[in-house]
C-alpha positions as CSV (number, residue, x, y, z in Angstrom):
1,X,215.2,145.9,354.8
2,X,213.0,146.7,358.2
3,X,214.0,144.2,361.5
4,X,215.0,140.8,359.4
5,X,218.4,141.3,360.2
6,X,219.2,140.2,356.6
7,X,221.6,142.4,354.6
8,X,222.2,144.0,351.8
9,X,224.6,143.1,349.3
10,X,226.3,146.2,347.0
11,X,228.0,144.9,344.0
12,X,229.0,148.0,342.5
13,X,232.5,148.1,342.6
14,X,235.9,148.4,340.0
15,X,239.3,149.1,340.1
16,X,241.4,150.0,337.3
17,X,245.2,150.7,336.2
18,X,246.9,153.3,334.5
19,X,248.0,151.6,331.4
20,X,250.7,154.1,330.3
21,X,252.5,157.1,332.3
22,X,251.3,160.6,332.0
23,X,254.4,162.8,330.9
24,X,253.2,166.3,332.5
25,X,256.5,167.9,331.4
26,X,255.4,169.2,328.2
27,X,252.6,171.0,329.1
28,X,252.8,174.6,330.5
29,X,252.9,174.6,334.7
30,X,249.7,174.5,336.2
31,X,248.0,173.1,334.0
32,X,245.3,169.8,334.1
33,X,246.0,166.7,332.2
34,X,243.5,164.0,331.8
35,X,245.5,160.4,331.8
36,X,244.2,157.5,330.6
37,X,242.6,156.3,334.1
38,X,239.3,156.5,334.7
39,X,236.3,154.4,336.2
40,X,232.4,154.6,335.3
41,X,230.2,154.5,338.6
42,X,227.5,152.3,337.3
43,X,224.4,154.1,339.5
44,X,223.3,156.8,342.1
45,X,224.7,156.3,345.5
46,X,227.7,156.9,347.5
47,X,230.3,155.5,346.6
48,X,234.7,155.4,348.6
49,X,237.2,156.5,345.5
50,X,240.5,155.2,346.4
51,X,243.4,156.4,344.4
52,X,246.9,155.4,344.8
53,X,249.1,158.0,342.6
54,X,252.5,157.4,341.6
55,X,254.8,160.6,340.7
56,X,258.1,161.3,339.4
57,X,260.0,164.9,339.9
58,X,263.2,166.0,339.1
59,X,264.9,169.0,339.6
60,X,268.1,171.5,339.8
61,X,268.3,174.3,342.7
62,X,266.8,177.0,343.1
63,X,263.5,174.9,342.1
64,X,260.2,174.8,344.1
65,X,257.9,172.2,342.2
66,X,255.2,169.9,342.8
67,X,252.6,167.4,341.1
68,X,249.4,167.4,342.2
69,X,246.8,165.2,341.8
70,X,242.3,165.2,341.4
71,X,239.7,163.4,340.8
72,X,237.5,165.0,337.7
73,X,234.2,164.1,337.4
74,X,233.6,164.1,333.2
75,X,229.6,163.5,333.5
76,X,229.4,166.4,335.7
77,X,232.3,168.4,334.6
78,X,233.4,169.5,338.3
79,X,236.2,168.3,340.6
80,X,235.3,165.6,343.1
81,X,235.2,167.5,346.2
82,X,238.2,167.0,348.5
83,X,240.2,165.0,345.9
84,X,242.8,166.8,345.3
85,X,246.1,166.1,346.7
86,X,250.0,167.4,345.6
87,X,251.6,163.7,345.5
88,X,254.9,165.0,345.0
89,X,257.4,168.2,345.5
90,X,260.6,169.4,345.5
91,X,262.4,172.3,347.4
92,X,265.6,172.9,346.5
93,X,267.1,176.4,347.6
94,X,271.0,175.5,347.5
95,X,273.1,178.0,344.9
96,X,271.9,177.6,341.1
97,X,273.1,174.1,339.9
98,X,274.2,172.8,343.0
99,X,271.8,170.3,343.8
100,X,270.0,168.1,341.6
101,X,267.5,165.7,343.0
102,X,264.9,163.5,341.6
103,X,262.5,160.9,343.3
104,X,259.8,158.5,343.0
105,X,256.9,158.9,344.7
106,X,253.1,157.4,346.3
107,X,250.4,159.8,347.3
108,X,247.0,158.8,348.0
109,X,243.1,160.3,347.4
110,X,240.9,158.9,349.8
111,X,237.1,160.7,349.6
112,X,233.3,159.3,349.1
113,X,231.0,161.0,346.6
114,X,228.0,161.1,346.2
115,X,226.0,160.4,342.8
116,X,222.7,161.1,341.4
117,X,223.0,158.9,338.5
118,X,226.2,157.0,336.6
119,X,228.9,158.8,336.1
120,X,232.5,159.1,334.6
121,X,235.0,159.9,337.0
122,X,239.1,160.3,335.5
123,X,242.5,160.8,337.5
124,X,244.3,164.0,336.3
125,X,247.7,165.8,337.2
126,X,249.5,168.6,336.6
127,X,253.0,170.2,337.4
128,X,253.3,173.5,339.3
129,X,256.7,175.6,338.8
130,X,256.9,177.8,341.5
131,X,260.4,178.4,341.8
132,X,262.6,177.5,338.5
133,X,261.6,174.5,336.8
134,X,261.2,171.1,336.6
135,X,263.4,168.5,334.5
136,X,261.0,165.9,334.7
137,X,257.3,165.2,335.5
138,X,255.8,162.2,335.1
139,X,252.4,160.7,336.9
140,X,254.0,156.8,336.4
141,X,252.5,153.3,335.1
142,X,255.5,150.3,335.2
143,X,256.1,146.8,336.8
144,X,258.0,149.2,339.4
145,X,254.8,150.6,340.6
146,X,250.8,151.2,339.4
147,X,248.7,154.3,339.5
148,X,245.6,153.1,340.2
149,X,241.7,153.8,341.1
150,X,239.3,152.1,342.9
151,X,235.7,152.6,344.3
152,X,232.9,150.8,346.2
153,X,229.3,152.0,346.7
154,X,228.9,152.0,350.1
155,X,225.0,153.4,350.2
């Protein structure tokens, strides 16, 4: 396109939904767990990944734990660079038992990437005990709230 001051249309683009919730509790701490969301990015370019991760933690003091969220390129088998994000943690340093807290909550992953050819790219989470443990973990799919993953080539 050279001084017609036309423009050019991109059509790739897709966003999906995490059809079920990801249960990170039984799975030892700190470790990666694919869900079921994941996009295919249909040719080379760049391309904005948008992620909106919903996470559920629950907890009884002392306990120090957190969800974290990437992006996982499958084709490539790398992490997207700068994707990953702790969505969720609790900090509880009251006396043994005294506190128990659990919430709900939204984190975002924002990044471009760029691709020499299709690929795969998946949402995955883990748990991290740092301090005690967690009661729950969950990376969430319900009519209360969507994980979800978006992207646009922009170039």
């Amino acid at each position: 396109m050279t001084g017609t001051g036309a423009s050019m249309r991109l059509t790739e683009h897709g966003f999906v939904q995490l059809a079920a919730s990801l249960d990170l509790q039984p799975t030892a701490s700190g470790t990666w767990n694919d869900s079921g969301l994941q996009v295919t990015l249909p040719v080379a370019g760049t391309y904005e990944l948008d992620a909106s991760v919903r996470a559920a933690l629950s907890g009884t003091s002392p306990v120090n734990t957190f969800i974290s969220a990437r992006l996982w390129d499958v084709t490539a088998g790398v992490v997207v660079p700068g994707s990953e994000t702790i969505v969720h943690q609790i900090s509880l340093t009251a006396p043994a038992g005294a506190v128990t807290s659990g919430l709900n909550i939204t984190g975002p992953i924002q990044v471009e990437y760029d691709v020499p050819g299709a690929r795969v790219v998946r949402l995955q989470g883990r748990r991290v005990n740092a301090t005690g443990a967690s009661l729950g973990a969950s990376i969430l799919a319900n009519t209360d709230g969507r994980t979800t993953l978006r992207f646009k080539r922009i170039a």
